[in-house]
PDB file as gemmi writes it, atoms N, CA and C in Angstrom:
CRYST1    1.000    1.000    1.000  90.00  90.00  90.00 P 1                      
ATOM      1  N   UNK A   1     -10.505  15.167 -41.469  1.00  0.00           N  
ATOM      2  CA  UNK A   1     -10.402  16.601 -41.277  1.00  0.00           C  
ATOM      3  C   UNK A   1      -9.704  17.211 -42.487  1.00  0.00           C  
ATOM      4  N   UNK A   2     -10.205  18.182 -42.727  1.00  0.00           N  
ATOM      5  CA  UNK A   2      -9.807  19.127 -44.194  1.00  0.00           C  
ATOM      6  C   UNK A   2      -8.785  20.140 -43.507  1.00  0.00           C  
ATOM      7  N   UNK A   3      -7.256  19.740 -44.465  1.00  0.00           N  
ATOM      8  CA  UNK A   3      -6.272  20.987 -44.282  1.00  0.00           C  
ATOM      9  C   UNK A   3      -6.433  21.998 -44.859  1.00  0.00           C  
ATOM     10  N   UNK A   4      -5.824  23.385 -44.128  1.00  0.00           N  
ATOM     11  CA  UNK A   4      -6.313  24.621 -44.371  1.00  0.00           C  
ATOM     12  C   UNK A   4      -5.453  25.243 -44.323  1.00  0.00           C  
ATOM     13  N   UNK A   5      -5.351  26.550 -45.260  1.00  0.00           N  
ATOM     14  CA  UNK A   5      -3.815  27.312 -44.577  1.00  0.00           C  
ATOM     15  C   UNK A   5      -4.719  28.511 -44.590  1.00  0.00           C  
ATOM     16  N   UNK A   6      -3.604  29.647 -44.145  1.00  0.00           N  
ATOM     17  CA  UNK A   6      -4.494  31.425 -43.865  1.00  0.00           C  
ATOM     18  C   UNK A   6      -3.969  32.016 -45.420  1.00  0.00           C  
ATOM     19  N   UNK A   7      -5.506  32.614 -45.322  1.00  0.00           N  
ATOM     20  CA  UNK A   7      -5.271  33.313 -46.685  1.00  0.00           C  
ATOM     21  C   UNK A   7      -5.725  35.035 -46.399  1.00  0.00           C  
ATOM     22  N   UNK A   8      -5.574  35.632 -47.367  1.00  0.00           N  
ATOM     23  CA  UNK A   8      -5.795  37.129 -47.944  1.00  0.00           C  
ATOM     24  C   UNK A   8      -6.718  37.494 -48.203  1.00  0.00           C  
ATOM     25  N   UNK A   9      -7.572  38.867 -47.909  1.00  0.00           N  
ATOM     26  CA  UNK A   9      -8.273  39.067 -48.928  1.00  0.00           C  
ATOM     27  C   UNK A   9      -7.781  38.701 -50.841  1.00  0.00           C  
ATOM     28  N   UNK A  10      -6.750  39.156 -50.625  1.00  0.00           N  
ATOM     29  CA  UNK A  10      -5.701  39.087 -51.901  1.00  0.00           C  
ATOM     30  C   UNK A  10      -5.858  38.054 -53.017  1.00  0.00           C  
ATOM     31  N   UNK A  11      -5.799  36.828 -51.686  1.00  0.00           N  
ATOM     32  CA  UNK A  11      -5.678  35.889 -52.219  1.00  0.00           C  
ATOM     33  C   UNK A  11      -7.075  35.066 -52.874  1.00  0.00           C  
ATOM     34  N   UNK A  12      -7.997  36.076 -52.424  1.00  0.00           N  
ATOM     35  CA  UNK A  12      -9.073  35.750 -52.925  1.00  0.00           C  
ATOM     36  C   UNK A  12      -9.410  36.482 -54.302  1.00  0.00           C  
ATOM     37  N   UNK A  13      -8.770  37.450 -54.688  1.00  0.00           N  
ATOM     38  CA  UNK A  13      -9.252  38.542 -56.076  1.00  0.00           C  
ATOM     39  C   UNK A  13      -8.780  37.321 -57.533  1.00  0.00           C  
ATOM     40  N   UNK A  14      -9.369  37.168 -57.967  1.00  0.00           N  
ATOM     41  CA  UNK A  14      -9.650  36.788 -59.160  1.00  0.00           C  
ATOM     42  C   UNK A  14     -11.396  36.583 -59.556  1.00  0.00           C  
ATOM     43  N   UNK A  15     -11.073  36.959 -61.508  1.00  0.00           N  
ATOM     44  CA  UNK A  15     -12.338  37.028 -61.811  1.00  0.00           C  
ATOM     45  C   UNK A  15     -12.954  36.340 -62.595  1.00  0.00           C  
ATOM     46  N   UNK A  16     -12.742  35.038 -61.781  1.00  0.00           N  
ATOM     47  CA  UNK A  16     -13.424  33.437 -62.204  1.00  0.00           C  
ATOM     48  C   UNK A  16     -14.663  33.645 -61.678  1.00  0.00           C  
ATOM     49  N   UNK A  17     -16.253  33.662 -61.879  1.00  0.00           N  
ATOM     50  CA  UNK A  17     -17.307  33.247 -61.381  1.00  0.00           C  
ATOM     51  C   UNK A  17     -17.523  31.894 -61.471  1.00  0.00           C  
ATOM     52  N   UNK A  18     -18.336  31.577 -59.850  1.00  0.00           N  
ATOM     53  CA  UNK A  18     -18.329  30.420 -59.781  1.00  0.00           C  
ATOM     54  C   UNK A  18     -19.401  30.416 -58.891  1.00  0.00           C  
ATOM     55  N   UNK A  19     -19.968  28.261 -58.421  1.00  0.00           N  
ATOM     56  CA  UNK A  19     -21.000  28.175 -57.915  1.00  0.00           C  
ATOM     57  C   UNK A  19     -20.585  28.745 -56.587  1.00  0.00           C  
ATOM     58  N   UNK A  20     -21.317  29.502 -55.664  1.00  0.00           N  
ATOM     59  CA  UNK A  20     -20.743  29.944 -54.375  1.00  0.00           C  
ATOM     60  C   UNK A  20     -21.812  29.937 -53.373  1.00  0.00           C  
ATOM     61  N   UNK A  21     -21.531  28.911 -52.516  1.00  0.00           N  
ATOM     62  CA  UNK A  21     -22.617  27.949 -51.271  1.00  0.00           C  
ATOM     63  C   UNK A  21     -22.301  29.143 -50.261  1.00  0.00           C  
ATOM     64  N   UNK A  22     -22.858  30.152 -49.510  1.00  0.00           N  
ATOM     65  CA  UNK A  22     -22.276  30.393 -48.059  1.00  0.00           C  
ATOM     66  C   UNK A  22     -23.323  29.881 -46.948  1.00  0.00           C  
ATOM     67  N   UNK A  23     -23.093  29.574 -45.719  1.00  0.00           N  
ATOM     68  CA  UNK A  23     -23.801  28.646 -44.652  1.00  0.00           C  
ATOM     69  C   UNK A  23     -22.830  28.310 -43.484  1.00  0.00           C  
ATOM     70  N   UNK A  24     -23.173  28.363 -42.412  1.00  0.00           N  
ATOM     71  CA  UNK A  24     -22.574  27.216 -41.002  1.00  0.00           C  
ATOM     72  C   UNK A  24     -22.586  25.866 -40.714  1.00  0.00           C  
ATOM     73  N   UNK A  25     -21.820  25.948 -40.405  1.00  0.00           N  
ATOM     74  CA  UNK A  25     -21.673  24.931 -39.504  1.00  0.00           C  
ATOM     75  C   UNK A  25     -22.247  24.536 -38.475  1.00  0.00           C  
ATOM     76  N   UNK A  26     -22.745  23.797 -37.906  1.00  0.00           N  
ATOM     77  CA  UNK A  26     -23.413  23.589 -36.480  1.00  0.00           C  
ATOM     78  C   UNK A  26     -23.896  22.053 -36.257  1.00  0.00           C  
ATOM     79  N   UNK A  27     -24.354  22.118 -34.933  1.00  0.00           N  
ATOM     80  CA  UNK A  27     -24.704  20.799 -34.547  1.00  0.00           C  
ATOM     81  C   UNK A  27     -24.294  19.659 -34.513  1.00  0.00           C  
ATOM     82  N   UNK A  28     -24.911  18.405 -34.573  1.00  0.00           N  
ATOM     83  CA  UNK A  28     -24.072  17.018 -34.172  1.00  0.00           C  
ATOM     84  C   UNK A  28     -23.443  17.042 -35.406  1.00  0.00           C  
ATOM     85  N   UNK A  29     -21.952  16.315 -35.777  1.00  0.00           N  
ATOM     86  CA  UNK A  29     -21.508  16.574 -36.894  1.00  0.00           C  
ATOM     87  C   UNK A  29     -21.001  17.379 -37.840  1.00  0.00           C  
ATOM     88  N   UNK A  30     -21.395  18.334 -37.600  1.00  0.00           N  
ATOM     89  CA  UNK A  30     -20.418  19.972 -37.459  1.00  0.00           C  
ATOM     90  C   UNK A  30     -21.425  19.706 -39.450  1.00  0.00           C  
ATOM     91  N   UNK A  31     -22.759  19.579 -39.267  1.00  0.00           N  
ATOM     92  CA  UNK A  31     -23.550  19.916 -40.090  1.00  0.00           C  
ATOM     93  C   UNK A  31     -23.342  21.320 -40.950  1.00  0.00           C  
ATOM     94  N   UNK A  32     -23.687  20.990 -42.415  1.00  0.00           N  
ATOM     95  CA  UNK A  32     -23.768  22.285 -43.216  1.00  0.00           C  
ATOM     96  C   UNK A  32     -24.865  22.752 -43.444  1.00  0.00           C  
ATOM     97  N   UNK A  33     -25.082  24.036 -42.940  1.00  0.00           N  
ATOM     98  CA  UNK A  33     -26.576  24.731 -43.559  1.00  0.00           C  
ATOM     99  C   UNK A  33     -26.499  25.690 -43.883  1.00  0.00           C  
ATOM    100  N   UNK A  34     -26.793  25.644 -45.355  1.00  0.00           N  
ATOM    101  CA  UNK A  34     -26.921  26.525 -46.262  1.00  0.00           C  
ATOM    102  C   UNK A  34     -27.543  27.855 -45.794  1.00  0.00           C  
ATOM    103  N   UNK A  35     -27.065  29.116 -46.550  1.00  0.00           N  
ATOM    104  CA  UNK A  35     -28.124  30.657 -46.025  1.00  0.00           C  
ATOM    105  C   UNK A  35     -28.055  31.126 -47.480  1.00  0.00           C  
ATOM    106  N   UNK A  36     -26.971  31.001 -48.452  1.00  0.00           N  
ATOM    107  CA  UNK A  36     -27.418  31.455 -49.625  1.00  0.00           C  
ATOM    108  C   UNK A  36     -26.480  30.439 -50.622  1.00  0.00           C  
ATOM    109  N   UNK A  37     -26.936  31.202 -51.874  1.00  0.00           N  
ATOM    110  CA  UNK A  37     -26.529  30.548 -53.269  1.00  0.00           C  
ATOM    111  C   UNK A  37     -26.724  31.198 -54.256  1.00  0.00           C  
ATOM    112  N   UNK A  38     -25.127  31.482 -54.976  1.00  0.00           N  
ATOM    113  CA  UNK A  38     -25.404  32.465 -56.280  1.00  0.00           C  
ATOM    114  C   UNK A  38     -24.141  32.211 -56.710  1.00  0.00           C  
ATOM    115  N   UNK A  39     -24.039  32.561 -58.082  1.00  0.00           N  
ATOM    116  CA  UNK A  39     -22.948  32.747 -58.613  1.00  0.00           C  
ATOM    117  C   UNK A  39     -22.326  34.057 -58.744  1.00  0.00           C  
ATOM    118  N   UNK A  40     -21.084  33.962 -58.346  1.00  0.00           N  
ATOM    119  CA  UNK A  40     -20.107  35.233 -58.139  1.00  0.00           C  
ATOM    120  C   UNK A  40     -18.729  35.252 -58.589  1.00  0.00           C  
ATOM    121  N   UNK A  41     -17.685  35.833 -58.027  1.00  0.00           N  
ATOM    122  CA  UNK A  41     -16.453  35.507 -57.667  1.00  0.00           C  
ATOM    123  C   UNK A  41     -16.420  35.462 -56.296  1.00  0.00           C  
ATOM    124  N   UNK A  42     -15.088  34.615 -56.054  1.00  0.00           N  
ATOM    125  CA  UNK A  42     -14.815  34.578 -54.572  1.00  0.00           C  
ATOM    126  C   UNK A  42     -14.851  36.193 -53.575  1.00  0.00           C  
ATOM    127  N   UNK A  43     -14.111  37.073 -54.476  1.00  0.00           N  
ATOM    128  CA  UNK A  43     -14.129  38.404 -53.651  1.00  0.00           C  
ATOM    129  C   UNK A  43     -15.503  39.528 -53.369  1.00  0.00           C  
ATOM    130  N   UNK A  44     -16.781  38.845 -54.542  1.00  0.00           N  
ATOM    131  CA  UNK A  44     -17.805  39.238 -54.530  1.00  0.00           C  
ATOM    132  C   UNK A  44     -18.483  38.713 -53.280  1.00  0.00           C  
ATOM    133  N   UNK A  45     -18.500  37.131 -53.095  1.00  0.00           N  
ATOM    134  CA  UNK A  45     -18.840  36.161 -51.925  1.00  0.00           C  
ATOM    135  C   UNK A  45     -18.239  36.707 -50.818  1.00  0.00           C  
ATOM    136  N   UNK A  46     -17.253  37.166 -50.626  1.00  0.00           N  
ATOM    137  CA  UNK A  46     -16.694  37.462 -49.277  1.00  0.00           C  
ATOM    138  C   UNK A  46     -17.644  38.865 -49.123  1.00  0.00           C  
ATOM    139  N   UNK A  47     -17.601  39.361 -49.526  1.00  0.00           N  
ATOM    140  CA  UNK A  47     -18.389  41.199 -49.505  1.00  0.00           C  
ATOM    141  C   UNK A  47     -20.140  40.737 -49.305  1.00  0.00           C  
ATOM    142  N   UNK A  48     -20.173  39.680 -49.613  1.00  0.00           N  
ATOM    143  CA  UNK A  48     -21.835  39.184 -49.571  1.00  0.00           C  
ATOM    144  C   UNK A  48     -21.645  38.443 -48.259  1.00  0.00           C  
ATOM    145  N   UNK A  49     -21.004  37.711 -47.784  1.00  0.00           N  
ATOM    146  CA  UNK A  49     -20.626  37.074 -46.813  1.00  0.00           C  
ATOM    147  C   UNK A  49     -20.729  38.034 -45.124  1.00  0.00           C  
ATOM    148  N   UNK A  50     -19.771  38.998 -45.374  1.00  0.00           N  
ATOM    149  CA  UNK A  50     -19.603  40.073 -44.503  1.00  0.00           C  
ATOM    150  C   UNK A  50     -21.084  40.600 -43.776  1.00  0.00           C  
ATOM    151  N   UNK A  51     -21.860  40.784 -44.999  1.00  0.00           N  
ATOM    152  CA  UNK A  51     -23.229  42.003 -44.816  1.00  0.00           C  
ATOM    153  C   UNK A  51     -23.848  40.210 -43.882  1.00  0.00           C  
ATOM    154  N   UNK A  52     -24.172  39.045 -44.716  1.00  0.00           N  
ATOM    155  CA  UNK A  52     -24.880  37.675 -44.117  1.00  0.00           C  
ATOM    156  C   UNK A  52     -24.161  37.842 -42.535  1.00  0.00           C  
ATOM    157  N   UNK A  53     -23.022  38.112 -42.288  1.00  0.00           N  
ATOM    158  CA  UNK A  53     -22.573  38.059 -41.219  1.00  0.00           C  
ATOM    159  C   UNK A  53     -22.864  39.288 -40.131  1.00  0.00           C  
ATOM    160  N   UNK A  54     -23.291  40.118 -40.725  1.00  0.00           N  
ATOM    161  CA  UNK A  54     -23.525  41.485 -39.587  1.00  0.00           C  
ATOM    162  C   UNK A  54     -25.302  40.890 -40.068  1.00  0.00           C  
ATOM    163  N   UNK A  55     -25.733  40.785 -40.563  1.00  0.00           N  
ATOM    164  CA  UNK A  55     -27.572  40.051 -40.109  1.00  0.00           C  
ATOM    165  C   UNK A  55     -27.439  39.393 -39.343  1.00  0.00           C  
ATOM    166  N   UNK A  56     -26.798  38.078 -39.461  1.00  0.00           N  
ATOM    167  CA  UNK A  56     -26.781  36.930 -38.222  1.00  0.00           C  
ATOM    168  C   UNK A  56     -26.349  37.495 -36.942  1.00  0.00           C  
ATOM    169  N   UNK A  57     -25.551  38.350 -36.621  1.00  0.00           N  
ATOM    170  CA  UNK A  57     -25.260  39.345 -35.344  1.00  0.00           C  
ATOM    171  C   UNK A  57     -26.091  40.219 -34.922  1.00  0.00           C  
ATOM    172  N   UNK A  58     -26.697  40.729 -35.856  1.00  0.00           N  
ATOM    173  CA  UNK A  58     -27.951  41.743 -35.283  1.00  0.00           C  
ATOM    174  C   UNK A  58     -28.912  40.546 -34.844  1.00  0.00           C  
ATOM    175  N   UNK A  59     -29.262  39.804 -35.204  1.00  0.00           N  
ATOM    176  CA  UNK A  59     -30.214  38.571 -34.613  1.00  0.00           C  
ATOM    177  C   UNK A  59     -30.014  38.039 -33.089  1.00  0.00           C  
ATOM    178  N   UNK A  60     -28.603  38.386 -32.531  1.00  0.00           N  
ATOM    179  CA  UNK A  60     -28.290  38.155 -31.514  1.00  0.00           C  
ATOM    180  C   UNK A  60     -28.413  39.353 -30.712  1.00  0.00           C  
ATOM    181  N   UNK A  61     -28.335  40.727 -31.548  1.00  0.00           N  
ATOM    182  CA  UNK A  61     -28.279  41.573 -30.785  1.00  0.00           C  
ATOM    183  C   UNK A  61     -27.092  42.142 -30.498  1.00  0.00           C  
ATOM    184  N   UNK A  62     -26.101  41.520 -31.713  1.00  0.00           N  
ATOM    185  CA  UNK A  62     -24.725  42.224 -31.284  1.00  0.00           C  
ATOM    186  C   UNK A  62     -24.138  42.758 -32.811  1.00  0.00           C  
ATOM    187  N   UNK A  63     -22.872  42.659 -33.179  1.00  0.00           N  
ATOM    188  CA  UNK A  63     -22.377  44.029 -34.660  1.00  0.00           C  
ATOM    189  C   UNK A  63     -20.865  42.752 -34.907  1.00  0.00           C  
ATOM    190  N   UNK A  64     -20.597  43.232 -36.156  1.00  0.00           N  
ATOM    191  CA  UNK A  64     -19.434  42.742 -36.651  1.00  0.00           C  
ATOM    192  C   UNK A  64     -18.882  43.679 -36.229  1.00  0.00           C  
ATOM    193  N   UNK A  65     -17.416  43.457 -35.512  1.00  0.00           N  
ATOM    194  CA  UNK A  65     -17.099  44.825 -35.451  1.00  0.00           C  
ATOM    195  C   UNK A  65     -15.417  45.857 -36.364  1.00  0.00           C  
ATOM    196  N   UNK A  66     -15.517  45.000 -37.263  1.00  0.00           N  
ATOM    197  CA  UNK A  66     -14.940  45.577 -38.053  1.00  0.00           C  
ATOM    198  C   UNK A  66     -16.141  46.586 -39.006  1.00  0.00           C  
ATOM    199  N   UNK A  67     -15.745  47.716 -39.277  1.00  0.00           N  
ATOM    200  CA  UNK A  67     -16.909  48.404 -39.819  1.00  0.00           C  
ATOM    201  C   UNK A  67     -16.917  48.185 -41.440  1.00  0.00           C  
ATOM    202  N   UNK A  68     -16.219  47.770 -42.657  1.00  0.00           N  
ATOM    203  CA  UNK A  68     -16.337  47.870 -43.351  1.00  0.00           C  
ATOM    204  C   UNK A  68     -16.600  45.827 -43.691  1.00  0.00           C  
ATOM    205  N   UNK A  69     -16.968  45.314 -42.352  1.00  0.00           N  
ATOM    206  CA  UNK A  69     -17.264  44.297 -42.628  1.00  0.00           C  
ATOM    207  C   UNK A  69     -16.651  42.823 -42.935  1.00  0.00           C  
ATOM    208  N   UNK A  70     -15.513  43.080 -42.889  1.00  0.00           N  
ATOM    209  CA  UNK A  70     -14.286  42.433 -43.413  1.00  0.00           C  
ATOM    210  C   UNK A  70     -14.066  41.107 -42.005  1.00  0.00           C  
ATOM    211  N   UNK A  71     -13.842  40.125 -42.673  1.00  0.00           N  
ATOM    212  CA  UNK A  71     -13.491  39.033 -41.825  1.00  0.00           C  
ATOM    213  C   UNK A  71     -12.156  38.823 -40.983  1.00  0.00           C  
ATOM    214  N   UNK A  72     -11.725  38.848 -40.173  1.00  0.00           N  
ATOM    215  CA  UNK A  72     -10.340  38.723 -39.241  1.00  0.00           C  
ATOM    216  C   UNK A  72      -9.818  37.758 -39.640  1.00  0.00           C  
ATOM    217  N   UNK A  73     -10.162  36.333 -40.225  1.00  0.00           N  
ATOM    218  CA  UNK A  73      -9.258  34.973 -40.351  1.00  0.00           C  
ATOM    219  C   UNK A  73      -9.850  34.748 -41.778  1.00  0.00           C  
ATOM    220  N   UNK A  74      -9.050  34.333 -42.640  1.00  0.00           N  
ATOM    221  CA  UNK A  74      -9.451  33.503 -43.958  1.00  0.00           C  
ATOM    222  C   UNK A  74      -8.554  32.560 -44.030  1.00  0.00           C  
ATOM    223  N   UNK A  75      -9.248  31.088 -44.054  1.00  0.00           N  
ATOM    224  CA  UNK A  75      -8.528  30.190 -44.138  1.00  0.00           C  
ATOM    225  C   UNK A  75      -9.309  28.990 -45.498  1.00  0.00           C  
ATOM    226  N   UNK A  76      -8.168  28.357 -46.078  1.00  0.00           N  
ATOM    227  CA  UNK A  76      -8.621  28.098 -47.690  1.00  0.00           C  
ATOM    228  C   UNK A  76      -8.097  26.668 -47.344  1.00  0.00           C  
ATOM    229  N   UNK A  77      -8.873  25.719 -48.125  1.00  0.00           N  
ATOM    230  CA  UNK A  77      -8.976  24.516 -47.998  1.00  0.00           C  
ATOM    231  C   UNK A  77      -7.501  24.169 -48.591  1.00  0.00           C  
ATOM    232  N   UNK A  78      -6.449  23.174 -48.801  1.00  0.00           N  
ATOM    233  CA  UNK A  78      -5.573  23.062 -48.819  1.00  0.00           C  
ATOM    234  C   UNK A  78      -5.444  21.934 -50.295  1.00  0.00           C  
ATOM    235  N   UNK A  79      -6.590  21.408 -49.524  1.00  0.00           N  
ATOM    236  CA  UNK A  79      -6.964  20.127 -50.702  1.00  0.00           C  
ATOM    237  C   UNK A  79      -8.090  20.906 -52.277  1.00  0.00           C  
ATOM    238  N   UNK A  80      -7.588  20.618 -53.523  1.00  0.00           N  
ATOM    239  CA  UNK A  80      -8.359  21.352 -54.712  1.00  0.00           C  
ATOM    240  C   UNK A  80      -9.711  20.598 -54.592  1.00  0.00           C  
ATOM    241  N   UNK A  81      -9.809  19.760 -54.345  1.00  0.00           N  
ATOM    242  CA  UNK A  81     -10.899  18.170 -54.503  1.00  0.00           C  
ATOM    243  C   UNK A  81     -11.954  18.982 -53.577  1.00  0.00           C  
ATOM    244  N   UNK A  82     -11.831  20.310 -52.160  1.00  0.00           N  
ATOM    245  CA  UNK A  82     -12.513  20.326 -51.142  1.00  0.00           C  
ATOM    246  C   UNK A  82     -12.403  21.851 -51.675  1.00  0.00           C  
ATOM    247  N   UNK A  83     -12.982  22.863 -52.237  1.00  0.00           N  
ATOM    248  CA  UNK A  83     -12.976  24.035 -52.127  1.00  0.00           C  
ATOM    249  C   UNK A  83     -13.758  24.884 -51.307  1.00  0.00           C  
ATOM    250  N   UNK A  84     -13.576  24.368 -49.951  1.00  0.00           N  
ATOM    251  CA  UNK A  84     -14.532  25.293 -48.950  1.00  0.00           C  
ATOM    252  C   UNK A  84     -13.062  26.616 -48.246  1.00  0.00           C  
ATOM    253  N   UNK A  85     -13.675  27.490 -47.963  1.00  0.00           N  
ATOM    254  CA  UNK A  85     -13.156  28.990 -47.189  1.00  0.00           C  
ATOM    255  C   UNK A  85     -14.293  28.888 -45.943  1.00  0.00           C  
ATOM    256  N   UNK A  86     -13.146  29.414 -45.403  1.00  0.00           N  
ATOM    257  CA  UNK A  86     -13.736  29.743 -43.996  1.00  0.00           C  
ATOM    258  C   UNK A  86     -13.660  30.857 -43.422  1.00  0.00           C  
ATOM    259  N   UNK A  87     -14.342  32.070 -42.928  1.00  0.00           N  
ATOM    260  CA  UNK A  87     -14.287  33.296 -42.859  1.00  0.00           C  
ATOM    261  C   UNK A  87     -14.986  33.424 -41.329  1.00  0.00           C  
ATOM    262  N   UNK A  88     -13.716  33.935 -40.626  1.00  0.00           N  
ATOM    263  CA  UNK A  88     -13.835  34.783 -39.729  1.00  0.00           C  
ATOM    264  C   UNK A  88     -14.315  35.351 -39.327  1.00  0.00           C  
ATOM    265  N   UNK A  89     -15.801  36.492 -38.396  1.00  0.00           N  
ATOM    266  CA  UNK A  89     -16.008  37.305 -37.854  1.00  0.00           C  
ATOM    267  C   UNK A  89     -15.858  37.563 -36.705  1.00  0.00           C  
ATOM    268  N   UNK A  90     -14.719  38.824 -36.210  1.00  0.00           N  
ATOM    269  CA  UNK A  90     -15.301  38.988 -34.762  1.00  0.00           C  
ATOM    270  C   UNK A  90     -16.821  39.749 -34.341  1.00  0.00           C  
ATOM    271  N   UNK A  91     -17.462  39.529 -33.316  1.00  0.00           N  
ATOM    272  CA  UNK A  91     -19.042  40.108 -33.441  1.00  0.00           C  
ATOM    273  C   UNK A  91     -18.478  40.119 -31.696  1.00  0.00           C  
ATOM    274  N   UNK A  92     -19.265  41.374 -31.643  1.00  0.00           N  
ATOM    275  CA  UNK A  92     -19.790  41.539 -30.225  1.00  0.00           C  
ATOM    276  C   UNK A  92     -20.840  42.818 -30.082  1.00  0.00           C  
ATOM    277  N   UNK A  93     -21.437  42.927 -28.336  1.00  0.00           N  
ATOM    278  CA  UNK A  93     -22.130  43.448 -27.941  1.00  0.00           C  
ATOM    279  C   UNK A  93     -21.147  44.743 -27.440  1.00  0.00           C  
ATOM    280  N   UNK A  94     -21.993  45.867 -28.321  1.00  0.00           N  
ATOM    281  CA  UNK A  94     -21.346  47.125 -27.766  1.00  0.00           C  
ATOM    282  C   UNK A  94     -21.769  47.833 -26.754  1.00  0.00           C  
ATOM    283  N   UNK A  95     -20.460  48.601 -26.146  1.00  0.00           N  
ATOM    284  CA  UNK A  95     -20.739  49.272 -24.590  1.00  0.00           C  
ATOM    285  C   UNK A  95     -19.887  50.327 -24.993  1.00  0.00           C  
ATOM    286  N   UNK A  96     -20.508  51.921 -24.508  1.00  0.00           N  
ATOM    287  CA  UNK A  96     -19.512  52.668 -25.001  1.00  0.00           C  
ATOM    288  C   UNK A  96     -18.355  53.259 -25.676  1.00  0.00           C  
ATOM    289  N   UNK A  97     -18.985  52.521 -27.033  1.00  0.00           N  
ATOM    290  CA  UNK A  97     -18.026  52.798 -27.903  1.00  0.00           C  
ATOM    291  C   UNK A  97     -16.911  51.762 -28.024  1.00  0.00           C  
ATOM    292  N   UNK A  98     -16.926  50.181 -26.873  1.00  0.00           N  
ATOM    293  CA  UNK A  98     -15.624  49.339 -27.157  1.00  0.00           C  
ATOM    294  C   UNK A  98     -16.903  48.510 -27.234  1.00  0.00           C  
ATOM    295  N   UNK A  99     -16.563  47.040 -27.288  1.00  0.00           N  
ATOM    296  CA  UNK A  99     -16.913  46.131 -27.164  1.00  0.00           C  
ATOM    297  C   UNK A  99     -16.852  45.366 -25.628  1.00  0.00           C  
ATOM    298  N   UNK A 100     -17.911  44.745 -25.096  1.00  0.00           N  
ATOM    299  CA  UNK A 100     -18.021  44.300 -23.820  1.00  0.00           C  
ATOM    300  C   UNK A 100     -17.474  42.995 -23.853  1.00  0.00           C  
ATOM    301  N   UNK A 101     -17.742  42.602 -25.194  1.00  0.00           N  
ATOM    302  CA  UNK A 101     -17.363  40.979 -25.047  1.00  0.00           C  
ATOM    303  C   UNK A 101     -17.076  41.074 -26.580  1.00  0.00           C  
ATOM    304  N   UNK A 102     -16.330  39.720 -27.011  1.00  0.00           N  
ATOM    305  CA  UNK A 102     -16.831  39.233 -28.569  1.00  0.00           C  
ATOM    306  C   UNK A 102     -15.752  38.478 -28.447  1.00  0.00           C  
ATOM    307  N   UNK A 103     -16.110  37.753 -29.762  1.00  0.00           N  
ATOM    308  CA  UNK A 103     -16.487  36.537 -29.938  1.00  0.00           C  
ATOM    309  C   UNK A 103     -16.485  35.783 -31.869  1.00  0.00           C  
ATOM    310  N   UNK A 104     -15.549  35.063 -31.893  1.00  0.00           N  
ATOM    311  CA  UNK A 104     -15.929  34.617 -33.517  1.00  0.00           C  
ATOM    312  C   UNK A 104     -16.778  33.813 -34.292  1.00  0.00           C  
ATOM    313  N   UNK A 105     -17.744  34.455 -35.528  1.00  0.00           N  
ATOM    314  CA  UNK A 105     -18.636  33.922 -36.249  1.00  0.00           C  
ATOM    315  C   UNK A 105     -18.041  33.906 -37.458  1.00  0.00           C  
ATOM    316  N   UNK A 106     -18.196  32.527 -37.428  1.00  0.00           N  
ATOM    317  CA  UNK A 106     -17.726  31.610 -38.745  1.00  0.00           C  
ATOM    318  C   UNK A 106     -18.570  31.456 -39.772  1.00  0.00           C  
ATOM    319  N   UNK A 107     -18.565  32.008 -40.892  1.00  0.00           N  
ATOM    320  CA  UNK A 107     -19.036  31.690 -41.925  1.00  0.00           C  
ATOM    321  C   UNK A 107     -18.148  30.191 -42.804  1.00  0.00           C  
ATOM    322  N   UNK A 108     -18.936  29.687 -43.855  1.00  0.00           N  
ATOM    323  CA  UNK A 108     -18.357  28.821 -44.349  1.00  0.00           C  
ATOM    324  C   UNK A 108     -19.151  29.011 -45.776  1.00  0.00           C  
ATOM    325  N   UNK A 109     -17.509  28.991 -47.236  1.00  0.00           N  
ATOM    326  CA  UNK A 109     -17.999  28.934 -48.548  1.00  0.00           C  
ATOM    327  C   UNK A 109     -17.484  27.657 -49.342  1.00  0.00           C  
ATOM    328  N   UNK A 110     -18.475  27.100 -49.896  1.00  0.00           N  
ATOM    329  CA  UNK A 110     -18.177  26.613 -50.813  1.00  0.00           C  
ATOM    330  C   UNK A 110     -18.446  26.763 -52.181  1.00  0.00           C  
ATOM    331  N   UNK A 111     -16.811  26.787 -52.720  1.00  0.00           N  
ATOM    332  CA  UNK A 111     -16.766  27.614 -54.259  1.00  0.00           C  
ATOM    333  C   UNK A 111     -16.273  26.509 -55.192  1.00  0.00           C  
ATOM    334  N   UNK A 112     -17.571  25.799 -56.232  1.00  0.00           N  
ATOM    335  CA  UNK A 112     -17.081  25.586 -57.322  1.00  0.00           C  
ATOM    336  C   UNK A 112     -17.137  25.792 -58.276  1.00  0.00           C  
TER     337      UNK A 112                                                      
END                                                                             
């Protein structure tokens, strides 16, 4: 298991471009599958990340519901050898203006 601590948007601003994997997790093995690939910076990837994350919610039929898209948890690999981030979404199905339910969608980056 890969240690992780909570990070910042903050802590993500620097303007190193780099290779940047974003994709889930899922299935037997807590499998990686890829959804995109480009080179960026990390704070560019998170802002690309966000929008990948309100598509995958409309697919369900539900919204990120932070409106400017922004992830609730960032947590950064601990180990340099493992440079994956893990990003937060809360998503749910809206009901008058609150949310009925929700629920967190995890994105996952890997930046080298």
């Amino acid at each position: 298991m890969v240690r992780s601590r909570l990070a910042s948007l903050t802590d993500l601003d620097d303007d190193r471009v780099a290779d940047i994997c974003i994709g889930v997790t899922q299935g037997p093995g807590r499998r990686f599958r890829l959804l995109q690939r480009m080179r960026a910076t990390r704070r560019e990837a998170v802002r690309l990340a966000g929008r990948t994350a309100s598509h995958l919610a409309e697919a369900t039929s539900e919204r990120v519901l932070d409106p400017q898209q922004r992830p609730s948890a960032i947590r950064v690999s601990e180990d340099p050898a493992t440079p994956w981030i893990w990003l937060d979404y809360d998503v749910g199905v809206m009901g008058e203006g609150r949310p009925r339910a929700s629920r967190a969608l995890r994105l996952t980056l890997l930046a080298r």
